[in-house]
ZAMARGU-4260 file (C-alpha; in steps of 0.2 Angstrom, whole numbers, plus 5000, padded with zeros to 4 digits):
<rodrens>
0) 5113/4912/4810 | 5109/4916/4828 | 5122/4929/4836 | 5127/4923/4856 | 5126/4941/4865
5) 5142/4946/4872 | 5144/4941/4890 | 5142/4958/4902 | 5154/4961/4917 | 5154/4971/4932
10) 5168/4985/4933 | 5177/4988/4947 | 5167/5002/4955 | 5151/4992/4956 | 5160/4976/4965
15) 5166/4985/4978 | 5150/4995/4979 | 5142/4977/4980 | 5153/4967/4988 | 5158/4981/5002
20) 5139/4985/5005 | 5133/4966/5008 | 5150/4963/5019 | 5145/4980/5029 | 5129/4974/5033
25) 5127/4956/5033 | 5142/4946/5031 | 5158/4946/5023 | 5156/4939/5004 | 5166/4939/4989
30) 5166/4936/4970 | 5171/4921/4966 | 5172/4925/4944 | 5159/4922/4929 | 5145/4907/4931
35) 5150/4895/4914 | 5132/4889/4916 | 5127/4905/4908 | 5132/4898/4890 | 5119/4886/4892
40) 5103/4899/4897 | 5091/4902/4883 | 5099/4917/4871 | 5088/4930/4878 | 5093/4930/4897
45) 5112/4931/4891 | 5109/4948/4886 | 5109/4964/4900 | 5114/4952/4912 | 5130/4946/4923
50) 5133/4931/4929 | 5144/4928/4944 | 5146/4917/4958 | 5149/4923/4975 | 5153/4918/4992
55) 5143/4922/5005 | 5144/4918/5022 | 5152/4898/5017 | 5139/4896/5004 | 5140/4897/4986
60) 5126/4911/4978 | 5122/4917/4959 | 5121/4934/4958 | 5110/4940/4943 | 5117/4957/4941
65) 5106/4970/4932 | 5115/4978/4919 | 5104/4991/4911 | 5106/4999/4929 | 5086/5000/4933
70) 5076/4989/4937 | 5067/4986/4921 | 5056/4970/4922 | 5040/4965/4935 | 5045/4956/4949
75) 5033/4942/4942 | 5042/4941/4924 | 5060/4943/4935 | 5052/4927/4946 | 5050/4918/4930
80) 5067/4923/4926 | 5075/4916/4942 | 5065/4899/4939 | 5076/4896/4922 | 5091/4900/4931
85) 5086/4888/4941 | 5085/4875/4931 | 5107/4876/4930 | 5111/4882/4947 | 5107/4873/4961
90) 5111/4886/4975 | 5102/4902/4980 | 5101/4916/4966 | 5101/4933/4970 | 5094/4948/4960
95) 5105/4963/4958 | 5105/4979/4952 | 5108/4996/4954 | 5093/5006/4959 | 5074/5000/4959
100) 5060/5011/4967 | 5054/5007/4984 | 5036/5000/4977 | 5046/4989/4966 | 5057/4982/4980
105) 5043/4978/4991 | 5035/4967/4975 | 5050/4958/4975 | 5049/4953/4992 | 5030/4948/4991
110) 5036/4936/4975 | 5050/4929/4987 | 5065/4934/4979 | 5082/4937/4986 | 5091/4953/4981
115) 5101/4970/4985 | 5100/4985/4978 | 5118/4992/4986 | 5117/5006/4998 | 5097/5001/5001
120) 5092/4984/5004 | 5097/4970/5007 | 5084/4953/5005 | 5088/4936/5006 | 5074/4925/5012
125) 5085/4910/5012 | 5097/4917/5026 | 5079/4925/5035 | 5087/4945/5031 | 5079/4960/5025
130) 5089/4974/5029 | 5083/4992/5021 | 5090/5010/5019 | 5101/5017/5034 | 5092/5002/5042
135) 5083/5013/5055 | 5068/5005/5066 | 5056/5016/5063 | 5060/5014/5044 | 5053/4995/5046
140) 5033/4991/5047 | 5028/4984/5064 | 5013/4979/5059 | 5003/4973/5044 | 4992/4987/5042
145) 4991/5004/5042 | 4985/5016/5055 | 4971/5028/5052 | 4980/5044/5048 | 4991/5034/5036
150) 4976/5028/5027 | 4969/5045/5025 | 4983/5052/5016 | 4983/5034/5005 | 4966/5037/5002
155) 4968/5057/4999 | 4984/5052/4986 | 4972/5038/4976 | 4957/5053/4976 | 4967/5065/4967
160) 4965/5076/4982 | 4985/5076/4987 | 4991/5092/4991 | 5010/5093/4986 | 5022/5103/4999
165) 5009/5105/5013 | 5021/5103/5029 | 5015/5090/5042 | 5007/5103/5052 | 4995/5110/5039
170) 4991/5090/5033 | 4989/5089/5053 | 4977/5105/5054 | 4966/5099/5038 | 4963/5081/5047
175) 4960/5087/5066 | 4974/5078/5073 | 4989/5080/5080 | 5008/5084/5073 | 5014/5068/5080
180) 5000/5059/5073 | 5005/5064/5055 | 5024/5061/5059 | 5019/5044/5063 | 5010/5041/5048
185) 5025/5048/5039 | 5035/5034/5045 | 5023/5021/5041 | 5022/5026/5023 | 5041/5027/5023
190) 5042/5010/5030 | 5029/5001/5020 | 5036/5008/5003 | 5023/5018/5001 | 5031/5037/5000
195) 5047/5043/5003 | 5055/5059/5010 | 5063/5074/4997 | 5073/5087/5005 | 5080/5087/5026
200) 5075/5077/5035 | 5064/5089/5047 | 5060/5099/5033 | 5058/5088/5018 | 5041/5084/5009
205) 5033/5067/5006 | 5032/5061/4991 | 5023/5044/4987 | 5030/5031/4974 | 5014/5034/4963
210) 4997/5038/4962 | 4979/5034/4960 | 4975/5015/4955 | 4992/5010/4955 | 4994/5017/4972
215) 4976/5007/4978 | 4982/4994/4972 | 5000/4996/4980 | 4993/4997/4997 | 4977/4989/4998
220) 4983/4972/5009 | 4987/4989/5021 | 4971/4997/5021 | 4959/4992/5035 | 4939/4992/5038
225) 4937/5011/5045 | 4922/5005/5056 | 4929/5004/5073 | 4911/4999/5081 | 4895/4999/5075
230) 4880/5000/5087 | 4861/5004/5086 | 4849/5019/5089 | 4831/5020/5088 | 4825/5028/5072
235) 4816/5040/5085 | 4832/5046/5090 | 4839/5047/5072 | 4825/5060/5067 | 4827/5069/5081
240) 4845/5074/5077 | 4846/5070/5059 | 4860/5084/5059 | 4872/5076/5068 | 4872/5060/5056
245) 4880/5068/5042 | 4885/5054/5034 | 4875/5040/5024 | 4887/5023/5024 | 4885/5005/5025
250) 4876/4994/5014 | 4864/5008/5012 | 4873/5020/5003 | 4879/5006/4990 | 4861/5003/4989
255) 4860/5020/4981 | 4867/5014/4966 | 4854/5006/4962 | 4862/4987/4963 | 4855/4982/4980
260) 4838/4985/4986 | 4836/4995/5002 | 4843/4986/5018 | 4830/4985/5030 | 4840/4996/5040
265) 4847/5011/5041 | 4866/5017/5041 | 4876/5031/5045 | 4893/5035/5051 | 4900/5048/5063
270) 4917/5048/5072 | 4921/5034/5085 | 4930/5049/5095 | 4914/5060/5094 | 4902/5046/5100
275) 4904/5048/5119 | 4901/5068/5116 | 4887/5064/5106 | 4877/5053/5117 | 4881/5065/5133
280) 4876/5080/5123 | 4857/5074/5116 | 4855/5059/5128 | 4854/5045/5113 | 4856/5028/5119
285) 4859/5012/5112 | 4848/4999/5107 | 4847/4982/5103 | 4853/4978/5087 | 4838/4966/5084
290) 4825/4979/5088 | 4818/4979/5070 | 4815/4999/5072 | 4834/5002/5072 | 4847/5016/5063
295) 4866/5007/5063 | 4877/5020/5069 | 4894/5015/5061 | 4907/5021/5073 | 4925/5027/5061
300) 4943/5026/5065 | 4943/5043/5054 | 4931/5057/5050 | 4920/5050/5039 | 4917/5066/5026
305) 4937/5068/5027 | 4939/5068/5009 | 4926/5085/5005 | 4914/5084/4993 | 4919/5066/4984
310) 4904/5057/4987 | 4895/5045/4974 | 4888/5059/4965 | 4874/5045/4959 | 4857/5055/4952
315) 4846/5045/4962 | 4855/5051/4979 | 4845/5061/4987 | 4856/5062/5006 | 4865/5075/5010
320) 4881/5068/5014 | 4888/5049/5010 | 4904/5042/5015 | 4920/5043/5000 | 4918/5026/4988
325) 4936/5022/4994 | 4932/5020/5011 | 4916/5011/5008 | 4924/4998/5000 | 4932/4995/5013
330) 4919/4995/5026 | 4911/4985/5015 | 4924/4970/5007 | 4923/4957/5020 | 4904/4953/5016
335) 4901/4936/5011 | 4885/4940/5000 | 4889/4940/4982 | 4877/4954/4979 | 4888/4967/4988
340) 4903/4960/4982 | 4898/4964/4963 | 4891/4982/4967 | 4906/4985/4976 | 4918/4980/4961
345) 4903/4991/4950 | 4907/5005/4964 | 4927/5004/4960 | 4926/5004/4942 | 4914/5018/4943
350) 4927/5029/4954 | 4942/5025/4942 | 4932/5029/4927 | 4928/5046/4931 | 4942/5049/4941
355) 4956/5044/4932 | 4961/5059/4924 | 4964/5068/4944 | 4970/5053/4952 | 4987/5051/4947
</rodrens>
């Protein structure tokens, strides 16, 4: 004999929480009681789960509401959910509940769906909202991607190579930029869903929402090509001051591995700020690009060799130097050729597996 789960409720703490949280910031709503279409949802969505209509700015909404107080299934299994929901309520449907991590909410909103988490977002796609904690500009992405400094301390985090409690001026010292450069990144990373601040304000650390793969994964649609410009040298020139290219990138370095043959060119990566100074310092010029004896100079948003000492570490390496594997990816993942696309997967898996007990 099957046993229909007792239907849950929302004390009164929790409506006004909700209900005074969405009026505060969007519009005045109101519950309107329990949604008898519930009796007719499959047995298992009528357990840990409320039910109730509300009204919200004139229009009739269903607020799924949370009970186990976390949010405890993927925002794609919470999609599917929705979708039988659905089936018997016709209006918009709201997910509810009472706290959810940062990286969580942002999965929400890429599968589309509404909700409020009450004292820190607000998102309802259907009324063109997304309203987030103490709703302060800077706390919102104004752009689609990441700037450099922001992707260095990404890339650091997924490394394993995260220091915890170094203030923004040490971080700032260690990657030879600026304060306000790091504050900015800071803010970025806050406003993507990326990390969060523990402790004042001025004073507080930063702390990202995870780590290592999860983390990669997390923020690779944010993560951008680190070559700024690439431009060509004579191989002349590159013998000459050999200790100035440091760093092996490119196509030739994932050639290393042993999946690619050798480009027929060379490629190495140095700074794009450092590239003037260069030049004036050892009189280098550039070269046509289809001059067959030719070294490609990639030219980096960020210090190529930023992350010390994680190179490929590939027995058949014999450079010096080479660029971190997370970065040459993604100098790398635009190529159309299949052949770099499957070493770069083989470059990935690579780094995970021997990285995956320090990259959390």
């Amino acid at each position: 004999m099957l046993t229909i789960p007792k239907q849950r409720s929302l004390n009164a703490t929790q409506v006004e929480r909700l209900t005074g949280y969405i009026s505060q910031v969007f519009k005045p709503c109101a519950l309107q009681g329990d949604w008898t279409g519930s009796k007719l949802l499959p047995l298992y969505l009528q357990a840990n789960w409320v039910y109730k209509q509300l009204s919200l700015d004139g229009q009739v909404c269903l607020l799924i509401w949370d009970y186990q107080g976390e949010q405890q299934e993927t925002a794609q299994k919470l999609k599917k959910t929705i979708a039988t929901v659905a089936e018997q309520f016709s209006g918009p449907i709201i997910y509810g509940v009472s706290d959810t991590a940062a990286y969580n909410r942002k999965r929400l909103i890429d599968q589309g769906i509404a909700f409020v988490v009450p004292g820190k977002q607000l998102y309802l796609p259907f009324a063109a909202l997304d309203l987030r904690e103490s709703f302060a500009p800077s706390r919102q992405p104004t752009k689609a991607t990441l700037g450099a400094c922001a992707q260095q301390l990404v890339l650091l985090k997924c490394a394993g190579h995260w220091q915890d409690n170094l203030s923004a001026q040490t971080r700032a010292d260690i990657l030879g930029v600026s304060k306000m450069t790091v504050s900015r990144a800071y803010k970025e990373l806050i406003g993507f869903g990326l990390a969060h601040i523990e402790g004042p304000t001025r004073l507080g650390t930063l702390v990202f929402e995870t780590g290592g793969h999860e983390l990669w994964q997390m923020a690779l649609s944010y993560l951008t090509n680190p070559v700024k410009q690439q431009v060509s040298i004579s191989t002349a020139s590159y013998d000459n001051h050999q200790d100035l290219f440091t760093f092996e990138a490119g196509e030739w370095a994932l050639a290393q591995q042993g999946m690619l043959s050798n480009p027929k060119r060379r490629y190495v990566a140095v700074t794009w700020a450092d590239w003037a100074g260069i030049k004036k310092l050892t009189g280098i010029r550039e070269i046509e690009r289809k001059e067959t004896e030719a070294v490609q100079v990639q030219l980096w948003r960020y210090e190529p060799g930023f992350i010390k000492g994680d190179g490929l570490n590939l027995k058949n390496y014999d450079s010096p130097a080479v660029v971190d594997p997370l970065s040459l990816y993604l100098s790398l993942r635009a190529k159309t050729d299949e052949r770099i696309q499957i070493a770069l997967e083989d470059l990935l898996d690579q780094f995970w597996n021997n990285n995956s007990e320090n990259t959390q």
